[in-house]
N, C-alpha and C positions, 0 to 999 in steps of 0.2 A: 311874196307871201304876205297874208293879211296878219298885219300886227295883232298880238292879243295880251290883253289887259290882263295881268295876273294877277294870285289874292297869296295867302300866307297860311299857314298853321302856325302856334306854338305852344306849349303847355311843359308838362313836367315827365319825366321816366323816374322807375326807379327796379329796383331786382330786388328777390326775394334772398339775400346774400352779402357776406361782410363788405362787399364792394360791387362795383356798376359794373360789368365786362364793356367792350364791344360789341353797341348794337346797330342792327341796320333800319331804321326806322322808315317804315314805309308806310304813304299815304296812300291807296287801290282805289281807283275809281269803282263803285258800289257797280253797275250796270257797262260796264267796259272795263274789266280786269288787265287789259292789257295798257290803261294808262294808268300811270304810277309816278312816283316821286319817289326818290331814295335819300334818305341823309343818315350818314353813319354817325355815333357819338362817340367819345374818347372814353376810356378809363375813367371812372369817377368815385370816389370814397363812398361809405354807405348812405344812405337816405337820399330823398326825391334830390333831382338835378332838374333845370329848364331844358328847355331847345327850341330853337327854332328852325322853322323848314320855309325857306322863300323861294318862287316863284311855281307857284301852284295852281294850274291851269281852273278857271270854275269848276265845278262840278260837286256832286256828293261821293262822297270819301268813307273809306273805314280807315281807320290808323292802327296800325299794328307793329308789332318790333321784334326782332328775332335774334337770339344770341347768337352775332356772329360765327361761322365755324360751325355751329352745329345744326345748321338745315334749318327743317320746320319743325326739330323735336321740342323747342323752347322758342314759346311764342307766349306774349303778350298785344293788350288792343285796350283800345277806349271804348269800353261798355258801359253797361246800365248800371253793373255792379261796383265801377268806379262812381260815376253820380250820385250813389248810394252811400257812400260813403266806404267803402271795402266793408263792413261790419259781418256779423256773424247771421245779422237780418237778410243779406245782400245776398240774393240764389242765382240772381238774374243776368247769367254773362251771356248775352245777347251783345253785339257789337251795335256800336252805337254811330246813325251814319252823321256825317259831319259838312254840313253846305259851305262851301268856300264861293264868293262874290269874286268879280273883279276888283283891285285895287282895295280889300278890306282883310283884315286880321283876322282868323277864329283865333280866340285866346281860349285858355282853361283846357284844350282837350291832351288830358293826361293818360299816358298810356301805361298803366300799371298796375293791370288786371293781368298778373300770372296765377291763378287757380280754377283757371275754366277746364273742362275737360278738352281729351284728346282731339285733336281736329276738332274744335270748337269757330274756330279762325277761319280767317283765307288764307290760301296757300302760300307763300313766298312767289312772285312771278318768274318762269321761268327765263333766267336767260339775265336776268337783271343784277345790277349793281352787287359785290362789287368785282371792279375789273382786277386783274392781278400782272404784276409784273412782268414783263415780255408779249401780254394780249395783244392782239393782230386790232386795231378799231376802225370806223369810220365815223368820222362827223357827222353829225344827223342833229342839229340842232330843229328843234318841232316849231321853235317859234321864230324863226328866223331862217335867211339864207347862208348865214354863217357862223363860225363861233370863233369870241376873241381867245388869243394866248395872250395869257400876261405872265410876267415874269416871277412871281410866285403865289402863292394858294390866297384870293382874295382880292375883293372888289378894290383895292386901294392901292394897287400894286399897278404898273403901266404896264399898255395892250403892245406884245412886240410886235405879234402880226396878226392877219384876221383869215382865218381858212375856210374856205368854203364848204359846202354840204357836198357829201361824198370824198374828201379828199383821205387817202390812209395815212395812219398813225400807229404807232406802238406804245403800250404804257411801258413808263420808268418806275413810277412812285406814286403811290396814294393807297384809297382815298384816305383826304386828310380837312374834316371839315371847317370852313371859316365861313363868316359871312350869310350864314343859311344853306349852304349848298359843299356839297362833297365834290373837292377838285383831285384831275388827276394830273401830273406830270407825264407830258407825249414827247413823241419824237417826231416828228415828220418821216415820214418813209421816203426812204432817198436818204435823207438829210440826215442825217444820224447825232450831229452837233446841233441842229434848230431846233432846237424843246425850249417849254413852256408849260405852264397849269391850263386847264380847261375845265369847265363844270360839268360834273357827270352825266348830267343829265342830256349833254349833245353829242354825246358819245355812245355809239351802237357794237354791238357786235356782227 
């Protein structure tokens, strides 16, 4: 499989509410919906929080976020009306697309445009992130032949073993985000003792 140079998002969330829920923050390829990026964020006290989302294949992006748990009724994006400042001048929630390079950061793109109208957005992609406990998976890592397990959620943590594309798995636990990316706790089918973190994103249904 031909290696490929990844690039980054990061910018700021925040919710219209005394506190941040559970969101799933997804980056949609603008002209192929079906490629996507998912990173969940944690509970967060009120006002703007960061995040980062790492390994982001090139391409032009909308970003968008979705209250955990409740579908696509509550949806936020990086629009025009963010660049604007949110103000009362600011009509324009047009989503705003977002170029990711190989190997380079978009910084600033904040996704905290929740007063667009109804289906304003794209949709949540079907079928994506996140997995739930007991999910049937297979590895499917896009940029690689395989994906490492390490021993828990994050880049700093040692690889116990390395599985290859196609192999099944079942989720224990997650997602739970470190490092830029939303890991989940697998099992090995068969193996029901051999578990490990994986990043979500080499994990299919």
């Amino acid at each position: 499989m031909r290696p490929i140079s990844l690039g980054a998002i990061n910018g700021r969330i925040s919710y219209p509410s005394e506190s941040i829920p559970v969101l799933a923050l997804i980056a949609i390829r603008a002209e192929e919906p079906g490629i996507y990026r998912v990173l969940h964020t944690q509970r967060a006290p009120p006002g703007p929080t960061s995040y980062a989302m790492a390994a982001v294949e090139p391409g032009v992006y909308v970003v968008v976020a979705f209250v955990e748990g409740q579908g696509s009724a509550l949806e936020a994006a990086h629009t025009a009306a963010v660049r604007c400042g949110l103000g009362a001048n600011c009509a324009d929630h047009s989503v705003v697309r977002v170029t990711v390079r190989a190997g380079e950061t978009v910084a600033g793109i904040d996704v905290t445009d929740w007063s667009s109208p109804v289906a304003a957005f794209p949709q949540r992609p079907v079928g994506s992130e996140p997995f739930r406990s007991g999910d049937g998976l297979r590895v499917c890592n896009p940029y690689a032949d395989s994906a490492n397990v390490r021993a828990s959620a994050g880049l700093g943590f040692p690889v116990r073993r390395v599985l290859d594309n196609g192999t099944a798995v079942a989720v224990r636990d997650g997602p739970l985000p470190a490092d830029g990316f939303d890991w989940y706790e697998i099992n090995i089918a068969g193996d029901p003792l051999a578990s490990g973190w994986v990043v979500g994103y080499a994990l299919r249904r």
